[in-house]
GUROZA-271780 format. One record per atom (N, C-alpha, C): residue in three letters; x, y, z. Coordinates in steps of 0.001 Angstrom, whole numbers, padded with zeros to 6 digits, always signed. Layout:
REM residues N
AlaXYZ ...
***
This chain:
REM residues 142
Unk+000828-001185+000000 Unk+000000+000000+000000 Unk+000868+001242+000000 Unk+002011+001481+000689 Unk+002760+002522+000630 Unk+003780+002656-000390 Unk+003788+001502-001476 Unk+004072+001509-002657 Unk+003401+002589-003622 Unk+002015+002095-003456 Unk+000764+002382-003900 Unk+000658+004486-004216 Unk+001345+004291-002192 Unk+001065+005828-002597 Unk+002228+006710-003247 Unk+003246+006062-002925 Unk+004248+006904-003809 Unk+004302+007142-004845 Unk+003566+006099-005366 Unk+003082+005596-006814 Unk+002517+006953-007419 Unk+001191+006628-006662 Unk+000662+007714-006975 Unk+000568+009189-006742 Unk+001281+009765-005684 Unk+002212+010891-005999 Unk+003242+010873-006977 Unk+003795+010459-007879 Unk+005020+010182-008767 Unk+003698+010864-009751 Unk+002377+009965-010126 Unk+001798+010204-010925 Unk+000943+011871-010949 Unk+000690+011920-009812 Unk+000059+013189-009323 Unk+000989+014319-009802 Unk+002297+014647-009304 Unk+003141+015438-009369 Unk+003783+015768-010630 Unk+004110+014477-011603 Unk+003831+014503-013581 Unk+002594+015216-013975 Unk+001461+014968-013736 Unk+000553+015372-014317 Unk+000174+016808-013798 Unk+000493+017186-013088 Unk+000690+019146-012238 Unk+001734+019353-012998 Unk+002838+018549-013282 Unk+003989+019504-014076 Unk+003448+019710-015531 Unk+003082+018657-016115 Unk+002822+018822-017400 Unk+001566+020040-017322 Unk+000659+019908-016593 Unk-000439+020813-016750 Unk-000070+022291-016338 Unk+000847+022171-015637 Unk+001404+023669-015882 Unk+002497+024131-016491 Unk+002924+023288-017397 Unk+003842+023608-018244 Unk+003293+023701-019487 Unk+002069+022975-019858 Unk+001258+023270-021335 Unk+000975+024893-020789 Unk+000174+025445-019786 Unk-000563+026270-019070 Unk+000511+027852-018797 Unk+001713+027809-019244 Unk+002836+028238-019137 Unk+003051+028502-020959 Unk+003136+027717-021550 Unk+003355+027477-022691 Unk+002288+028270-023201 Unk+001389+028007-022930 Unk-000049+028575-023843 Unk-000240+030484-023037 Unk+000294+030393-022041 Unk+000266+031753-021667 Unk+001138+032553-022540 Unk+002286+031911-022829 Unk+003287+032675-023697 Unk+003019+033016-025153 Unk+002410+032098-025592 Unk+001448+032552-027100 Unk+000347+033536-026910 Unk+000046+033634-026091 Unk-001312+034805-025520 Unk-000762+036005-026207 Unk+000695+036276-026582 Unk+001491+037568-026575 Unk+002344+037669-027751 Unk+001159+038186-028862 Unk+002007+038158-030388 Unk+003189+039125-030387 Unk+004101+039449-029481 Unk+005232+040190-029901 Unk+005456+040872-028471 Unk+007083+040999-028545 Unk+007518+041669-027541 Unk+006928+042548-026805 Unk+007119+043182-025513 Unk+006535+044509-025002 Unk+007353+045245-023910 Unk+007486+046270-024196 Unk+008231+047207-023011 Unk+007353+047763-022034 Unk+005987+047307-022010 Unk+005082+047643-021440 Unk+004670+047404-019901 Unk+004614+048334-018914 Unk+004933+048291-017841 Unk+003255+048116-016742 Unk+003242+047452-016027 Unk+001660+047334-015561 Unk+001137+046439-015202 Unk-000149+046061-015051 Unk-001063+045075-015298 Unk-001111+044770-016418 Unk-001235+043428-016573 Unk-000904+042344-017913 Unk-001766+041362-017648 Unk-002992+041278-018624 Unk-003715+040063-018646 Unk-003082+038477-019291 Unk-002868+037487-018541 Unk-002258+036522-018972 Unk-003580+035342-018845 Unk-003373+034800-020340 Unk-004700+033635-020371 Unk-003980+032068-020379 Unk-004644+031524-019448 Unk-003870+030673-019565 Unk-004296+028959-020044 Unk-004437+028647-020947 Unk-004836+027105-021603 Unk-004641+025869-021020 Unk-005415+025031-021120 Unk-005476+023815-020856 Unk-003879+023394-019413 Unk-004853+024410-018700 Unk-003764+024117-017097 Unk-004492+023505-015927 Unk-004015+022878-014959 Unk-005153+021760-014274 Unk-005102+023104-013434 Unk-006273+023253-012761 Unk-006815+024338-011561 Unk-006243+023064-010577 Unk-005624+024379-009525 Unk-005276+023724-008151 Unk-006366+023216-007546 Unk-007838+023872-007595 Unk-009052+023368-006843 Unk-009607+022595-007147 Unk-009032+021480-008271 Unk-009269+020318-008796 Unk-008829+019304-008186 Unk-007881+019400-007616 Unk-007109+018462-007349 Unk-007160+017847-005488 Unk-007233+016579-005165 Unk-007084+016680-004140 Unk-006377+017790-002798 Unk-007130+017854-001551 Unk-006280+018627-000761 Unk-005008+018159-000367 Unk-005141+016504-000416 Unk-003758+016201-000089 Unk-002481+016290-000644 Unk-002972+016733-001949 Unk-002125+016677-003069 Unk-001554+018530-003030 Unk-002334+018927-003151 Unk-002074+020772-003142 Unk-002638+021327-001958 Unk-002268+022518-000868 Unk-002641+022432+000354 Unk-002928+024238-000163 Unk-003000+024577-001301 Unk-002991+026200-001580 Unk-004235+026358-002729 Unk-005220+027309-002818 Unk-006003+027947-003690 Unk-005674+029210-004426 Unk-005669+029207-005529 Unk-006074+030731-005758 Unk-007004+031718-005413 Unk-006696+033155-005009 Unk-007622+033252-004686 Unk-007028+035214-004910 Unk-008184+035690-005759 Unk-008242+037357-005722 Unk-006983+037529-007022 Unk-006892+038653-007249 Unk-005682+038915-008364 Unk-004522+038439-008227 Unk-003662+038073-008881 Unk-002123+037677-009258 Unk-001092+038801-009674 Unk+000025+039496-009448 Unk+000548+040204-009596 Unk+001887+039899-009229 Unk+002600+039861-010014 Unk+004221+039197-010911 Unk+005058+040367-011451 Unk+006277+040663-010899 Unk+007101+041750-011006 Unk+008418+041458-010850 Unk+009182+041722-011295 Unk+010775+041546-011131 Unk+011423+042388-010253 Unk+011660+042683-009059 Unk+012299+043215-008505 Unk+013929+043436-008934 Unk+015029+045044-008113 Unk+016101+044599-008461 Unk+016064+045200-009846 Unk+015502+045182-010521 Unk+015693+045525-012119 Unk+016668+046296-012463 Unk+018356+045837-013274 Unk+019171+046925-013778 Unk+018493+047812-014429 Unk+018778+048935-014438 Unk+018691+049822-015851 Unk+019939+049660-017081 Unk+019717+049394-017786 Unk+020500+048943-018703 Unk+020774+050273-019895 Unk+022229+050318-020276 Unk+022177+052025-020971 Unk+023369+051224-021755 Unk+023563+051546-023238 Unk+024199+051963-024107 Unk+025160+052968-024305 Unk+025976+053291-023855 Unk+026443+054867-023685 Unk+026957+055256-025339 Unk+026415+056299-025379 Unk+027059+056850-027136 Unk+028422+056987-027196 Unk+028827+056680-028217 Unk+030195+056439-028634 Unk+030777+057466-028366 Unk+032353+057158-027844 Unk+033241+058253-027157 Unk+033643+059454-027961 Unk+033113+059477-029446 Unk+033892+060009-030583 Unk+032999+061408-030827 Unk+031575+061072-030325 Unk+030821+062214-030153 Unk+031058+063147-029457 Unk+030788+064867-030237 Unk+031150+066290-029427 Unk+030011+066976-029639 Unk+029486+067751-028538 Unk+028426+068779-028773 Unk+029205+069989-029531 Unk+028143+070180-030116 Unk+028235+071788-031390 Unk+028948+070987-032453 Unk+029706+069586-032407 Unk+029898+069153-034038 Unk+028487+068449-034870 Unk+028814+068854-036335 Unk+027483+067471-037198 Unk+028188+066636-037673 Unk+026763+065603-037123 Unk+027306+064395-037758 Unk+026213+063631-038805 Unk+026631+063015-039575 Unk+025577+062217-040383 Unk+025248+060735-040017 Unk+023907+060544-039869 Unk+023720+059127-039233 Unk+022644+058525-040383 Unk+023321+057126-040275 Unk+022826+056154-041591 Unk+022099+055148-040707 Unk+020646+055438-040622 Unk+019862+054654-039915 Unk+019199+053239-040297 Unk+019231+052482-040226 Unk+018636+050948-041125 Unk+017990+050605-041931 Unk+017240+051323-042269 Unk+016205+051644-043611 Unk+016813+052158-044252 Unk+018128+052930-044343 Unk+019009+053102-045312 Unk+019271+054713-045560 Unk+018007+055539-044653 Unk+018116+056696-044539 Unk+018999+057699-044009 Unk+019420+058729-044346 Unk+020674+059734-043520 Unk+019904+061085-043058 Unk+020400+061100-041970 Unk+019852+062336-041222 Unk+021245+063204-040633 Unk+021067+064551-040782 Unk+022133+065196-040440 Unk+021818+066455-039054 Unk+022736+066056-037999 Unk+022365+066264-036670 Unk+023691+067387-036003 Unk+023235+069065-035533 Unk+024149+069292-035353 Unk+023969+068833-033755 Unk+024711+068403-032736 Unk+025056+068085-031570 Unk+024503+068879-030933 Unk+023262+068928-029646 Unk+023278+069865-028909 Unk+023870+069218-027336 Unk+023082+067906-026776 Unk+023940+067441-025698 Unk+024037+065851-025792 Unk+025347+065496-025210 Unk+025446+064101-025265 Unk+025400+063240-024035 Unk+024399+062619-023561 Unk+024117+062161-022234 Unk+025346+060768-021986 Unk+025316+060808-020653 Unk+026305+059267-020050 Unk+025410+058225-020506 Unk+024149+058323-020550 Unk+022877+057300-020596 Unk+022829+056569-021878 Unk+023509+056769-023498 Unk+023508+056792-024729 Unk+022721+057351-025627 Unk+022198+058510-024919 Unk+021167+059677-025801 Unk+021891+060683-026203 Unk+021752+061394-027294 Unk+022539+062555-027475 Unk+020685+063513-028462 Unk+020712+064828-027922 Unk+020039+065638-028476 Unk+020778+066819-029358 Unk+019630+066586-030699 Unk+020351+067477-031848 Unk+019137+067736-032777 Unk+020274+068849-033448 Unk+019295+069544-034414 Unk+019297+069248-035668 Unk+018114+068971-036291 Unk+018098+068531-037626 Unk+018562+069718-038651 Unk+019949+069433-039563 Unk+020603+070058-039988 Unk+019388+070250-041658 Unk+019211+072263-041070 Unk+018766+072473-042815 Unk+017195+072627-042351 Unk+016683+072449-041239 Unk+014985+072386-040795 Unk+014671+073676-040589 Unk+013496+074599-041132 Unk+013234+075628-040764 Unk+011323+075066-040201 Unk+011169+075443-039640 Unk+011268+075769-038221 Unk+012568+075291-037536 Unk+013497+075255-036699 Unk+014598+074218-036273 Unk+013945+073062-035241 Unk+014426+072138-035890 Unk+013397+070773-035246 Unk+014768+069981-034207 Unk+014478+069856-033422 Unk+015440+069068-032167 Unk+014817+067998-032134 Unk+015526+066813-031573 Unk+015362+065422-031564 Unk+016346+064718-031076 Unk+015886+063919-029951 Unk+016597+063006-029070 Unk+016798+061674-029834 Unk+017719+061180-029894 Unk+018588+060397-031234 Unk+019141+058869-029466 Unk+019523+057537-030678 Unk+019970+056979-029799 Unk+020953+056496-030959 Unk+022496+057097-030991 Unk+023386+056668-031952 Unk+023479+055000-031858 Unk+023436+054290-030870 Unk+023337+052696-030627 Unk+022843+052323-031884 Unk+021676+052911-031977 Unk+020783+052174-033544 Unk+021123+052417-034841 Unk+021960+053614-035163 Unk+022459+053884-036119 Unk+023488+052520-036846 Unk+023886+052551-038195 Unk+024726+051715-038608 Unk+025809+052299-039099 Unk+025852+053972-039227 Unk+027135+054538-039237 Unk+027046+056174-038489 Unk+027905+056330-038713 Unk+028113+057906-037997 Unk+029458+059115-038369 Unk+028689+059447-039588 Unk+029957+059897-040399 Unk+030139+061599-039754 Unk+031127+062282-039179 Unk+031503+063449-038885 Unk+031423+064167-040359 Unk+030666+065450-040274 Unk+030411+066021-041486 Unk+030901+067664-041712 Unk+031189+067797-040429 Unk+031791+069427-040454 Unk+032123+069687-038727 Unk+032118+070908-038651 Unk+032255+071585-037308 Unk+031155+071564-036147 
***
């Protein structure tokens, strides 16, 4: 008999993993594409066994009221713009779509932001730039 039950905890404890690992799995498809999105996040979750299914002896916990999941600790993570950058010089930046934009320098942050002015814009148009994304960065004058 105490075969019996180990037995069947062995079996109990497979079938909670698998059901929350399909249930895990199917939450992650819920989410057609990345998100930087910070908040409450509805997560749906598929073919996962409910804890209140299951014997008490087996699970001794319910769900119960909202769920709320956060990463504590979180680095901030920064890029710093390349050392080669000077405020008040232009530079030309060749962005991935193949486009060039010409930027005279107004400030260059520790963070990898640099703010500049779009060279030739009347009204004068400013714009916070992240050279990281660029694929070149050609110095174009003073």
């Amino acid at each position: 008999m105490r075969r019996l039950g180990a037995w069947a905890a062995i079996v109990t404890a497979a079938l909670l993993g698998g059901g929350l690992a399909a249930g895990t799995l199917a939450a992650q498809k819920a989410f057609e594409r990345p998100t930087t999105d910070t908040g409450p996040v509805d997560v749906r979750l598929v073919d996962a066994i409910e804890a209140r299914l299951l014997p008490p002896s087996t699970v001794g916990a319910m769900q119960a009221g909202l769920w709320s999941v956060a990463i504590e600790g979180r680095p901030d993570v920064a890029i710093p713009a390349p050392a080669f950058l000077r405020v008040g010089v232009t530079y030309r930046f060749r962005w991935s779509g193949g486009e060039d934009e010409t930027y005279r320098l107004i400030e260059v942050t520790s963070d990898g932001w640099v703010r500049g002015a779009l060279v030739g814009s009347n009204p004068r148009i400013e714009r916070w730039l992240t050279p990281a994304r660029a694929i070149s960065i050609e110095r174009v004058g003073r």
